[in-house]
N, C-alpha and C positions, 0 to 999 in steps of 0.2 A: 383421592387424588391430591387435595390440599395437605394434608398427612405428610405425603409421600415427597412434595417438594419443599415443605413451609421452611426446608435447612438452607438452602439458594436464596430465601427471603427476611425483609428486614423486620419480621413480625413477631413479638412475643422477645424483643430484646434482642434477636437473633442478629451476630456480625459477620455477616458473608464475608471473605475475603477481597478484599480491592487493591492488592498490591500495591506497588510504586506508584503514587499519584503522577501520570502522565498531565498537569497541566496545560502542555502546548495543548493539546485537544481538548481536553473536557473547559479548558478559560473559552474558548472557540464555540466549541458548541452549546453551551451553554447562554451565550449569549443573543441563543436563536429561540430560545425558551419562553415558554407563556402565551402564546400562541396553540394556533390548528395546524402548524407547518409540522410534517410527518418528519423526525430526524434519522436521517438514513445512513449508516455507519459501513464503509463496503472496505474488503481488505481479504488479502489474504489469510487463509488459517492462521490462528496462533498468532499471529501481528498484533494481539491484544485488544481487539475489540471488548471482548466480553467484560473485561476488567476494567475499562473506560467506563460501556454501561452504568455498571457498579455503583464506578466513584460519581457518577452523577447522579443516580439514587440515593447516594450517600449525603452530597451536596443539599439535596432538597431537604432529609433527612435533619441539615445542622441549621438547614432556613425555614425550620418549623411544621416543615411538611410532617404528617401523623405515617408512621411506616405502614400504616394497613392501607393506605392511599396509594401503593406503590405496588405494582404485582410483575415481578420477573421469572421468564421465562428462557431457557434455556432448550432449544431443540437436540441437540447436540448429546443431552446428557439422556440418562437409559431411565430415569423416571420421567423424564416428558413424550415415551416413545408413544403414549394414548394419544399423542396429537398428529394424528393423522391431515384431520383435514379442517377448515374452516368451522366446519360445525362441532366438531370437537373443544375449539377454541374457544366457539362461542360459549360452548359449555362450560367449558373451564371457567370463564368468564365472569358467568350469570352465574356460579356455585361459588366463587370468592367472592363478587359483592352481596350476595346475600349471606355469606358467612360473616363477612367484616364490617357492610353495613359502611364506606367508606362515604365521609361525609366532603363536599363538594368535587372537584378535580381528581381524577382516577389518573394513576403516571404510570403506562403501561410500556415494560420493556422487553422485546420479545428478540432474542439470540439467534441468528440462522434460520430467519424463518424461511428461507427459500424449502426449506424440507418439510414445510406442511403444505397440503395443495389445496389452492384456492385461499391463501392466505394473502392475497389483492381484496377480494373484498371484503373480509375483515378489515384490512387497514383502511379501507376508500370509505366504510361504513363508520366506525366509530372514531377515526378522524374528524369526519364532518359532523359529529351526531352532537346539536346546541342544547339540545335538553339533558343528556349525559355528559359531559364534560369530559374527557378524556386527552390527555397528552402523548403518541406514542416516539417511541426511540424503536426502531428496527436494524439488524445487524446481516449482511448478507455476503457471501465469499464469491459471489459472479457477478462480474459488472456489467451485466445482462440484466442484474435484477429488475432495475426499474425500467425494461424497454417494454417494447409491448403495451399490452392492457394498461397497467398501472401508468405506466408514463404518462397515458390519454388520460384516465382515471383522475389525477393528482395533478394534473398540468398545472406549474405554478406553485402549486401548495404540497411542495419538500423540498429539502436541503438536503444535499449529499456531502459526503464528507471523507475523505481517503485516509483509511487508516495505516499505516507503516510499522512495520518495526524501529526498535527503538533509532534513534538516531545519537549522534555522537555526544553531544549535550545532555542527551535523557541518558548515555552511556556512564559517562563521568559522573552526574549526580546522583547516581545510583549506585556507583562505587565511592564517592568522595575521592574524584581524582581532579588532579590541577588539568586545566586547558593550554595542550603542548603538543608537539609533532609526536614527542615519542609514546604519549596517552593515542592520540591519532591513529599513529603506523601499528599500535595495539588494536584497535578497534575496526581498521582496516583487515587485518587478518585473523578476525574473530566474525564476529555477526552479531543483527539485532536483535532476532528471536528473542518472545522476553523470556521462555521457560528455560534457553539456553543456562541464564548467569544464575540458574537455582540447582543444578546438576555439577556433580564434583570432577569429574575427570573427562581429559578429552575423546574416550571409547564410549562414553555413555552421550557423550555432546553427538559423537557421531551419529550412533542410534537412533537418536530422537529426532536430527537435521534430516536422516533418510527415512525416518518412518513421516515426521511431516508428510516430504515429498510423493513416495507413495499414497498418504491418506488424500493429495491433492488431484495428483493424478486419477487415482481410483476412482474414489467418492464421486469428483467435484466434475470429473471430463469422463471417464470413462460408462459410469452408470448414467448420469446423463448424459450422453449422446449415443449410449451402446456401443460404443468402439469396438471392432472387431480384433483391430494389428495392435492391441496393449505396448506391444515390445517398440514395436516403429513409433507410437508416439513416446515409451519413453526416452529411446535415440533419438528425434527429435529437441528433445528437452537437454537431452545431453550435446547435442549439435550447439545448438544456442547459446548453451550454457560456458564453451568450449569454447567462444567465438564472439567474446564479451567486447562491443566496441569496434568491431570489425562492421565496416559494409556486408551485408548479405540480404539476399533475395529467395522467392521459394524456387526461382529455377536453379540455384544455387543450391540449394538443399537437395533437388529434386537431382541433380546431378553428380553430389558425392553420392547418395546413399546405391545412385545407378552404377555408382563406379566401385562399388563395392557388393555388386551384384545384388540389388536388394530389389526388388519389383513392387514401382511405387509410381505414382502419378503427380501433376500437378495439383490435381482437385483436391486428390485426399491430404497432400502436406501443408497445402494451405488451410484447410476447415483443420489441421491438428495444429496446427501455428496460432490460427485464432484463437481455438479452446482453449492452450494455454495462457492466451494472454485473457481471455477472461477470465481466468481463476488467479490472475494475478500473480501468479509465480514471474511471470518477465513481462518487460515493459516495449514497447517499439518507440524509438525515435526519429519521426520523416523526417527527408531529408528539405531544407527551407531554403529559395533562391530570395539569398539577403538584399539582393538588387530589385529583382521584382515582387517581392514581396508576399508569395506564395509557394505553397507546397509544391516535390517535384515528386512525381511515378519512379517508381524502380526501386533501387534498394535503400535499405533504411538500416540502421542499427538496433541491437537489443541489448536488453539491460535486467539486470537477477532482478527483482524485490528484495533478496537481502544476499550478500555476502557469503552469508555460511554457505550456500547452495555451493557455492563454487571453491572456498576454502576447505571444508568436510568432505564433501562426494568426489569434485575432480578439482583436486590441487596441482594436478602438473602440465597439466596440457599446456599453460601460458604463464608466461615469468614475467615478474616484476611488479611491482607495489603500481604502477601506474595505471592498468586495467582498473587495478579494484578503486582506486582514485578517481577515476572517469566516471565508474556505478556510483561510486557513494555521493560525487559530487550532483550527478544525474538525480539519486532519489532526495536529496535534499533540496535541491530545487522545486521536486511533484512535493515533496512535504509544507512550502511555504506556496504553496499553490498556482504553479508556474505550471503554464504547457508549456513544452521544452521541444526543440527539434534541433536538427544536426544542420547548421548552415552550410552554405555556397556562396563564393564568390571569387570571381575570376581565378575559377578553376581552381580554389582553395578552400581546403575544410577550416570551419570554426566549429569546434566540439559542440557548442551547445548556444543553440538562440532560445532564449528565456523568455515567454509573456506571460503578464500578469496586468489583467486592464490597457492603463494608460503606457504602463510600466516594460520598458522592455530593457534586457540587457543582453552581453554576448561573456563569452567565456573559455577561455583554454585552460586544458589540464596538461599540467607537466609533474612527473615526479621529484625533479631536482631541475635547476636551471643553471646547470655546474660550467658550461664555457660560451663561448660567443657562438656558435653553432645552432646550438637548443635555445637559446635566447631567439636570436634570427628568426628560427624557423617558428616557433610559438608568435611571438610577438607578429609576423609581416600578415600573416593573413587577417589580423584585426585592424593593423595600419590600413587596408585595404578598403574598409567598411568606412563611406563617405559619412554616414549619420554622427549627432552629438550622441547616441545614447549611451551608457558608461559599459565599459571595455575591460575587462582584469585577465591576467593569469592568475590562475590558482594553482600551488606548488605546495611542498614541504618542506621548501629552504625555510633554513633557521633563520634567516635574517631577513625581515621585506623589503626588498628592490625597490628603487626610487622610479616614480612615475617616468611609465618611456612615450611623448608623443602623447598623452592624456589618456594613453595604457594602463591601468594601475595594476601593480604586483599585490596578492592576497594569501595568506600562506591558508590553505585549506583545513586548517583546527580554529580559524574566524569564520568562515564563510557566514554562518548564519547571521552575522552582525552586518550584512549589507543585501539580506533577502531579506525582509520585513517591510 
């Protein structure tokens, strides 16, 4: 068993791959480190979890940590397919420290574990265990993971952590491009996918955007829940996907697909609306009455996890640079750690009310802010919002507009310099 994976480990010299050092995450979590607190990595496939792992095995690795102290696990891949269940792990386990003999702190990283079962109490066991010392980092693609048992289990003792695809900053440093609208309005009609920028042509980008997709669908919703109508959720997904930013509801759903003779229910589009959003393929945005200060019932909007979903699979349904605008602004916001909803106030949308702690802000997306009209209309409904808290359009005008009313204009290739 140790044979067979010791190439995924940092043992005998051996340099796993750790790609493009994503720092925004691993400075982050890292700094959660040293402790009993379980570090829980949850994301969508392929958004790069496994490769974060890595690079923070790698980190302990350059701060003296002894690599036989470190033992990664990947469920994912076809030599750790003997890890069925709990006891299997624990085996694995007790067969590397008696191989390696690792002296103090054991830094256990284990990929996906939702696919071994009973893999709660392993992590709730040697977590807490004072006389083995143990640190673990866990990676999981359902944001399910931690409900249930392990929630009760752990109460308190883990830190979650949302992993994303790359964002437009880890885009450019990773090409060495300058920070500009027309790097931007590139990245906007690409995606973050990190294995996307390692494949050479756009038929093979496509391939690999739609097998994701299917491995998410299949895998992650279908075998866990047993889905019988495969096809109906994944026209759902493609509903969603088609209707990026739009108000919509599940009677909403449940009424085109009736209108296109499809025999379907409330119950079941709503449990397929959920599944998706556990697996993190899209996001929901409720909608927030900015006045009173709470969530409202009924329709909410949704939003990809990345880009390529909707630039790759369906490019034409909806036009214009300012969807994908809304998404990327949307997932850069969950990336600096904002719950995000779609405000109200006197009967006007504001794209997006941001919280974060103490910390709140509001925000409108416009593609260009090219005459007094689109101005108007972007700007009034934040004139509207009695509160001091800070106010911006976010656009891809080349030139930033002077503060309107204590409005401030943002060209959306900054954004991240005033989420921090």
């Amino acid at each position: 068993m140790l044979s067979s994976i010791e190439k995924y480990n940092f043992w005998n010299q051996n340099q796993p791959d750790t790609g493009f050092e994503r720092t925004f995450y691993s400075d982050k979590i890292f700094r959660y480190t040293g402790n009993n607190l379980v570090k829980v990595l949850v994301g969508q496939r392929r958004a790069g979890k496994s490769y974060i792992l890595r690079q923070i095995a790698k980190r302990f690795i350059a701060q003296g940590v002894s690599p036989n102290n470190i033992l990664y696990i990947n469920r994912e891949f076809m030599e750790f397919n003997f890890l069925n269940d709990d006891k299997s792990l624990e085996e694995l386990f007790h067969l590397y420290k008696s191989t390696f003999q690792p002296q103090g702190k054991v830094y256990l990283f284990i990929d996906e574990i939702q696919n071994i079962e009973g893999w709660e109490r392993f992590v709730n066991s040697h977590s807490q265990d004072f006389v083995e010392e143990c640190e673990l980092f866990i990676t999981g693609s359902n944001s399910q993971l931690l409900s249930g048992e392990l929630a009760t289990l752990l109460s308190g003792r883990y830190v979650e952590f949302l992993i994303l695809p790359f964002g437009y900053i880890e885009y450019i440093a990773l090409h060495s491009l300058p920070q500009t609208g027309q790097t931007y309005e590139t990245y906007l009609k690409g995606g973050g996918l990190p294995e996307l920028f390692r494949l050479p042509d756009e038929e093979t980008r496509y391939n690999y955007v739609s097998a994701v997709k299917d491995t998410v669908l299949l895998r992650d919703i279908v075998l866990r829940h047993k889905i019988k109508e495969v096809k109906l959720l994944e026209d759902i997904f493609v509903y969603l996907a088609n209707n990026l930013s739009n108000f919509c509801s599940v009677p909403n759903v449940v009424n085109y697909f009736k209108s296109k003779n499809r025999k379907t229910n409330y119950e079941t589009v709503s449990s397929y609306v959920s599944y998706i959003e556990d697996s993190f393929l899209i996001y929901k945005s409720e909608r927030y009455n900015i006045k009173g200060k709470e969530t409202l019932a009924g329709n909410c909007k949704y939003y990809l996890n990345d880009l390529s979903f909707k630039n790759y699979l369906y490019p034409g349904f909806i036009h214009g640079v300012g969807y994908l605008l809304e998404n990327a602004v949307y997932l850069e916001l969950l990336r600096y750690g904002y719950k995000v909803y779609t405000g109200n106030i006197k009967d006007k949308e504001v794209d997006f009310v941001a919280i974060k702690g103490e910390k709140k802000i509001y925000l409108q997306c416009a593609y260009l802010l090219t005459d007094e009209q689109t101005v108007e209309r972007e700007y009034s409904a934040l004139q509207n919002i009695p509160d001091n808290y800070s106010k911006y359009v976010v656009s891809l005008d080349p030139l930033t507009l002077p503060s309107n009313n204590g409005i401030q204009h943002i060209q959306a290739w900054k954004l991240s310099e005033i989420l921090n």
